[in-house]
N, C-alpha and C positions, 0 to 999 in steps of 0.2 A: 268495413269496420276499421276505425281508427283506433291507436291506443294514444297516451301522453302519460306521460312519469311526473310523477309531482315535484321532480326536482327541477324539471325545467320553468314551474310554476312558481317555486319560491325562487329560481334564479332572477327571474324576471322584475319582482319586488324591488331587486337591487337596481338591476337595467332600469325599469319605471322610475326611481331616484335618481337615476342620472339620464337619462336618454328619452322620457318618456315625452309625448305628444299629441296633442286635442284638440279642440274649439267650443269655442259658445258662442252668444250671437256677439257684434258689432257694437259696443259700448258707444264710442265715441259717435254713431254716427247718428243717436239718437232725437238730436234737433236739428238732422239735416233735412230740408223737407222734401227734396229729390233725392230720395236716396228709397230705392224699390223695395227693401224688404224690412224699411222701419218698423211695420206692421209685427212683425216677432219678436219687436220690444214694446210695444204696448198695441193690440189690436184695434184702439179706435183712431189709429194716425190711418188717413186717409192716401192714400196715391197719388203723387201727380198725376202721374200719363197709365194705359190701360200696357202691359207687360207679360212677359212670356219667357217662360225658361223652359227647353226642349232638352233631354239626355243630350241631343249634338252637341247642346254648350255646356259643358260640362265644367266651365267654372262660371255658373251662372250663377252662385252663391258661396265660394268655395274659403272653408275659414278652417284657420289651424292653429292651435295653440294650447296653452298649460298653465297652471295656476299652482302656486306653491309657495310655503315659508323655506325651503331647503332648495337646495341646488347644485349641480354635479360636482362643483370644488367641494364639496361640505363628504363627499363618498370617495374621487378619487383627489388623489396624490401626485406631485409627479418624485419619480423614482430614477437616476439616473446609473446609477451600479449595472455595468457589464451590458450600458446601452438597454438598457430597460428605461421607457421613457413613463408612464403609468403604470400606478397600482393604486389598491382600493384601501380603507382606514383599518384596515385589520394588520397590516403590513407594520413589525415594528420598528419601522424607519421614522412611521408617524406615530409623536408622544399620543400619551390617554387627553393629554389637555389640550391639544392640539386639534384632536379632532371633536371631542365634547364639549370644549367652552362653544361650540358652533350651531349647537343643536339646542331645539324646543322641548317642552313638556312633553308638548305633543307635536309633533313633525308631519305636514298633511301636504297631499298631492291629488290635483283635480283634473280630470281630464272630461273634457265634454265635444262631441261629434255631432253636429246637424249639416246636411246634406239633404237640400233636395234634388228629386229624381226629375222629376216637372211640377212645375208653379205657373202659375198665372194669375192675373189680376184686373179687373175690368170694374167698370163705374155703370152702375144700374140696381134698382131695384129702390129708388130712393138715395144711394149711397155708392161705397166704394164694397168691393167682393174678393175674395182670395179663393183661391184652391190650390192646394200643395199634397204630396207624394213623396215621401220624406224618407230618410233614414235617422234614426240617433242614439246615442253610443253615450252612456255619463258612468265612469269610472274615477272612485275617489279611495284612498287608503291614509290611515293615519299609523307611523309607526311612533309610539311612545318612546321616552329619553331612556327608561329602564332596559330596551330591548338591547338598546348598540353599548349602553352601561357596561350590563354581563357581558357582550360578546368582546366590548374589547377590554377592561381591567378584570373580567370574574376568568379570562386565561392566562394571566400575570401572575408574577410573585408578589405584585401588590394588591392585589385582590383581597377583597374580602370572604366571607361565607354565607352569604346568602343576598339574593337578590329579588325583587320584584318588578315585575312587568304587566300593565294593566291598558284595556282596552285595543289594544292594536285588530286594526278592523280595514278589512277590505271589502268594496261593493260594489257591483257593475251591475249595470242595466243597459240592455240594449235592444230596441224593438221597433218596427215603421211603423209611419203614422197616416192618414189619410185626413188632413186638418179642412175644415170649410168655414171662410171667418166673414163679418158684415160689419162697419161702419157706418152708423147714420148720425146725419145732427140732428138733435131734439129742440134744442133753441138755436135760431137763426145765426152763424157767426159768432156760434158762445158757445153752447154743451155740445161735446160728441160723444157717443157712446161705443164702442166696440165690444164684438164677442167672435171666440171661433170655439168649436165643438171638433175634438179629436177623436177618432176611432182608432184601436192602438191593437198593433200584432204583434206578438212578444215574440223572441230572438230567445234569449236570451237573458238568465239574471244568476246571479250568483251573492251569496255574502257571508264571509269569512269574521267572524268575532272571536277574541281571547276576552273574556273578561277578568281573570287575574290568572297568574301564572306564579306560583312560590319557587325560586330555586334555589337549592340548599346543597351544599358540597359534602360528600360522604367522604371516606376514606381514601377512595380512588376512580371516584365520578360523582356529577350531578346530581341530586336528585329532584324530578318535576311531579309538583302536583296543580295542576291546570284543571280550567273548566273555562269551557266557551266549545262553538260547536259553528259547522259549516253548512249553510244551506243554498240550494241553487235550485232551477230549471233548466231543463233543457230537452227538448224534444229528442229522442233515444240514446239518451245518454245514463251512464250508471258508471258505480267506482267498481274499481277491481283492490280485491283485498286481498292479503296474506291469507294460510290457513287459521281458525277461530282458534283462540288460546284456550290450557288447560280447563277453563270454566264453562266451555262452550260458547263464548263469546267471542262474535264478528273480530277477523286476522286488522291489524294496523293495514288503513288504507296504502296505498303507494301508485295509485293511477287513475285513468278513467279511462271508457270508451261511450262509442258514438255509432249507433247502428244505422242511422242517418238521420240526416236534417231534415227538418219540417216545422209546423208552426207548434211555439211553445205555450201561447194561451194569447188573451182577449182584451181590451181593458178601452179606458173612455178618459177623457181628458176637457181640458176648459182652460181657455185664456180670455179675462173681461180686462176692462178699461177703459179712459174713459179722459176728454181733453175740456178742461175751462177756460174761454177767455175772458181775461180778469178789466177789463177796457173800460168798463164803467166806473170802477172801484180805483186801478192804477193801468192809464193807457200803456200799452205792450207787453204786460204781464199775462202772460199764461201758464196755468197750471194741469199736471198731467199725472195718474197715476195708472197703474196696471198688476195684475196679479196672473201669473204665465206659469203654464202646467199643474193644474188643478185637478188630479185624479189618480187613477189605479190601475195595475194590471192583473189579473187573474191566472196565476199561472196553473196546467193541466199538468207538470211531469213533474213531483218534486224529489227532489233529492236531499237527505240530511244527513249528517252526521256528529261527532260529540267530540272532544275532546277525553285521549285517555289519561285519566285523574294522575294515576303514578306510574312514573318510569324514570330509568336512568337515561345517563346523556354523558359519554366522555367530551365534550366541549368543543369548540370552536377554535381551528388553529390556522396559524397563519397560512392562507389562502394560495400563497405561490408554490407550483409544481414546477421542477426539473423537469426537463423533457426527459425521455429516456435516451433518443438517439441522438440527442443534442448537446448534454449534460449542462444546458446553461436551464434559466425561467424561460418561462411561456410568456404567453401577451396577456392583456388585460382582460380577454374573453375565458380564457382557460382559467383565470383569476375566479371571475365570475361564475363557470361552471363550477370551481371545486367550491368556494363559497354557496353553491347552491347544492350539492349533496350536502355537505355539513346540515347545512338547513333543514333541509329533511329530514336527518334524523334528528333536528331539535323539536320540530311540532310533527306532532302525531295524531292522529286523527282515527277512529273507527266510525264504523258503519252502523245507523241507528236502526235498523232492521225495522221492528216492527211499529215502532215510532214514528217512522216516517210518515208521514200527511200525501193523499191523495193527491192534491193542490193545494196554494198556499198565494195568499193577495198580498200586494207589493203595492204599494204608493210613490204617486212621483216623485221627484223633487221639486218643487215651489218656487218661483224667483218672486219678488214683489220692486218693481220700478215705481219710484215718487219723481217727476222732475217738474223745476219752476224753468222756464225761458223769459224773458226780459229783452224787448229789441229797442235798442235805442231813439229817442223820438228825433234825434237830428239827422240818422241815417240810420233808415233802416233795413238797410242789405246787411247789417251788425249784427248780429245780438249774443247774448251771452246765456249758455245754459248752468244749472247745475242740478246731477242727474244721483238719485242715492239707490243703490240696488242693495237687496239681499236675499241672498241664497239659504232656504230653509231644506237641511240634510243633516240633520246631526247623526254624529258628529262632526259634519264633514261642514257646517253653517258656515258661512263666512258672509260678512257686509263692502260696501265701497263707495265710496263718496267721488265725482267726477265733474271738476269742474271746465268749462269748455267753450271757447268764441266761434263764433261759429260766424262765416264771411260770405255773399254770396254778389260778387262784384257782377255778375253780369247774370241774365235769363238761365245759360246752359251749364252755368260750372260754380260749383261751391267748395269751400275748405274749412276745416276746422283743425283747432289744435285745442286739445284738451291735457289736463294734468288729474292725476286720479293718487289717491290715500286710499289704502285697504289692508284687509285682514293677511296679505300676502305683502305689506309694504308699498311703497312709491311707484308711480308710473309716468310716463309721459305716452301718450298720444296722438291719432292724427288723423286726415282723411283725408282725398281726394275724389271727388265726385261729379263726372263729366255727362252729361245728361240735355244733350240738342235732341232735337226731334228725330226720332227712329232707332235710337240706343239709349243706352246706358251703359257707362263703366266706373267703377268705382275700383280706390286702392286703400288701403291704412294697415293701421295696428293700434290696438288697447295701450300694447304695451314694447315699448321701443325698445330693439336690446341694442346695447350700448358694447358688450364685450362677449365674445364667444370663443368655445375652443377649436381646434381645428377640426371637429366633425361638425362644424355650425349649432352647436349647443349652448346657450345660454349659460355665461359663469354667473353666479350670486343667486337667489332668489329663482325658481325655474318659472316665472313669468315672462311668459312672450308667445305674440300668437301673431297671425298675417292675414288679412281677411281682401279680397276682390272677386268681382265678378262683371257678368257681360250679359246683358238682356237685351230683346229687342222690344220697345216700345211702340205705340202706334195712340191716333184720338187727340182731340184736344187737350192741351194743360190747365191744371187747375188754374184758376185768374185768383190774381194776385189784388185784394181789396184795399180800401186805406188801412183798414184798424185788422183786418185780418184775414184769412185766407179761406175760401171756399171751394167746393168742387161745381165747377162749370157742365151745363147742359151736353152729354153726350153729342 
């Protein structure tokens, strides 16, 4: 049995704002057409060569990265007094306008994990075949402008008396997947159609909502009257609570444990799609659309609980502790912990007892890919994509527009460079994709960082991710036609 304190769960919130890190699939490499695992952006793109990724290789698809309108300068500081080099915005070395004119209505952070365990890919049955054994991990949080409002002017003298905080929402899903996907053309060098059908074992889910939070200053503390409420799965997991208060109502939570792991429930999934080539109408134009994780998961272990309506809260204070043996400040971690007790005693949470649900169904998140490609008819190792995605999660939605050249000077090796506009701001892109007979490797990024701090953390915007991998190939290659591209006879 494991325990965890929930202060190390809202410490983290902060870490996650500044440190946090993900992946989703390969953006850029969307009109590459050697590139093995285009297939998990729209599944009717077809394979070149027949493919294989073994646990040995272990960066046979290996992607990391984060999506965000906020980023680690926007949380820390730098602080130089007594060789103190960081601290966080609560510090009043940093003005209230200094760190607020910085922030959103709504402040969002997306983190998304796909890993597989073993993939493969072979040409038969009509078409091109996938089979994958997957992990994936999609954690998104919005913290609203009201929540860092109160925390850093509602503990001044210029604060006001009363504050509001609404929406601030955390969600994680994390479950394998056992995907079997098929590609076939319907019309000869014109329609293709893709689908994969996912069988899905839950991990894991959890989601934390405030939906409004009134906070109002008494005489000589806070006072909170909130409503929002925390639900999860998890296979032998439960909260540990205080004793139940005067009314006989469930103690304010302050932890959990875990009598062990095992599977947390069940669920099914869908990605269709689908490629036009446009050559009759306008030669080299092709168009493409796709609609990726289409489904639910069913979970067996749930867990609830509520938001307590009223309580007080003596407030949030500047976050640095003196050592005792030292009598100087700590670092920026011990920053973070006591920032994270604070925390704790500002959301409160109890246990819904008899409310709680048996099990409780969870939907996935939806991407939906539109792209048109265009190869040029004076050379066509050219062409130029542009790719629109969006992500359906509210509140977590966000859209992206990616426009991208895409170059393939010789049989084994392509590159692309792409520039992308999204709900998380500007990007630049890239890719390299070396693919002779018997491998494949592949290197890029969505999103190029430009400046980092000394723990290689992305300053401005926490967008940036690194995507490579290494497969072994085998089989003939797709043959390459005048007007367009087909899979060749096994």
């Amino acid at each position: 049995m494991k325990h965890y304190k929930l202060k190390a769960t809202v410490a983290s919130l902060f870490i996650f704002c500044a440190t946090g890190v993900g992946a989703q699939n390969l953006n850029s490499s969307y009109f590459m057409e050697g590139m093995t695992y285009r297939h998990q952006l729209n599944p009717a793109f077809m394979g070149e060569s027949n493919y294989i990724n073994m646990p040995l290789f272990v960066l046979g698809n290996f992607n990391v990265g984060l999506q965000g309108n906020i980023g680690v300068n926007d949380f820390l500081y730098k602080y130089n007094q007594n060789g103190y080099k960081l601290t966080t915005f609560m510090n009043p070395s940093v003005s209230n306008s200094e760190f607020l004119n910085n922030l959103h209505t709504n402040n969002h952070l997306s983190m998304n994990l796909s890993m597989p365990i073993i993939a493969f890919g072979f040409r038969g049955f009509g078409g091109f075949n996938t089979f994958e054994i997957g992990f994936r991990s999609n954690t998104s949080i919005n913290l609203p402008y009201g929540l860092f409002d109160f925390m850093k002017t509602g503990m001044s003298d210029e604060a006001g008396n009363h504050y509001s905080v609404k929406d601030l929402t955390v969600r994680s899903n994390n479950y394998a997947e056992i995907a079997l996907g098929h590609s076939h053309e319907i019309i000869k060098d014109r329609l293709t159609i893709g689908a994969k059908v996912k069988f899905l074992v839950g991990g894991a889910n959890a989601e934390a909502q405030i939906k409004k939070m009134d906070i109002t200053m008494g005489k000589d503390e806070w006072i909170i009257d909130a409503e929002g409420q925390l639900e999860g799965s998890l296979k032998g997991g439960y909260f540990e609570s205080k004793e139940p208060d005067e009314h006989g109502k469930p103690g304010e939570i302050d932890g959990f444990d875990i009598d062990g792991p095992g599977i947390g429930g069940f669920g099914v999934g869908f990605d269709l799609g689908a490629v036009y080539k446009m050559d009759d109408y306008v030669e080299g134009l092709t168009l493409s659309a796709a609609l990726l994780d289409l489904g639910f998961i069913k979970w067996n272990n749930a867990l609830k609980a509520n938001m307590m309506h009223n309580y007080t809260f003596k407030g949030f204070e500047n976050p640095i502790a003196v050592k005792p043996d030292e009598g100087k400040p700590g670092d920026i971690d011990d920053e973070l912990d006591n920032l994270g007790d604070q925390f704790e005693e500002f959301i409160k949470f109890r246990d819904a007892g008899a409310e709680t649900p048996k099990s409780r169904t969870t939907k996935l998140a939806t991407t939906m890919n539109i792209g048109a490609e265009y190869v040029l008819p004076y050379y066509k190792n050219l062409k130029f994509g542009l790719l629109s995605s969006t992500h359906f999660n509210k509140p977590f939605t966000w859209s992206e527009a990616r426009l991208s050249a895409n170059v393939a000077p010789v049989r084994w090796f392509e590159a692309s460079v792409n520039y992308a506009i999204s709900s998380f701001g500007s990007s630049l892109g890239w890719v390299l994709n070396f693919h002779p007979n018997g491998f494949n490797f592949f290197i890029g990024t969505d999103h190029m960082i430009t400046k980092v701090t000394p723990q290689y953390v992305p300053v401005g915007n926490a967008n940036a991710n690194v995507s490579l991998g290494f497969n072994i190939t085998w089989g003939k290659k797709a043959k390459k036609v005048a007007k367009t591209t087909t899979i060749s006879e096994f």
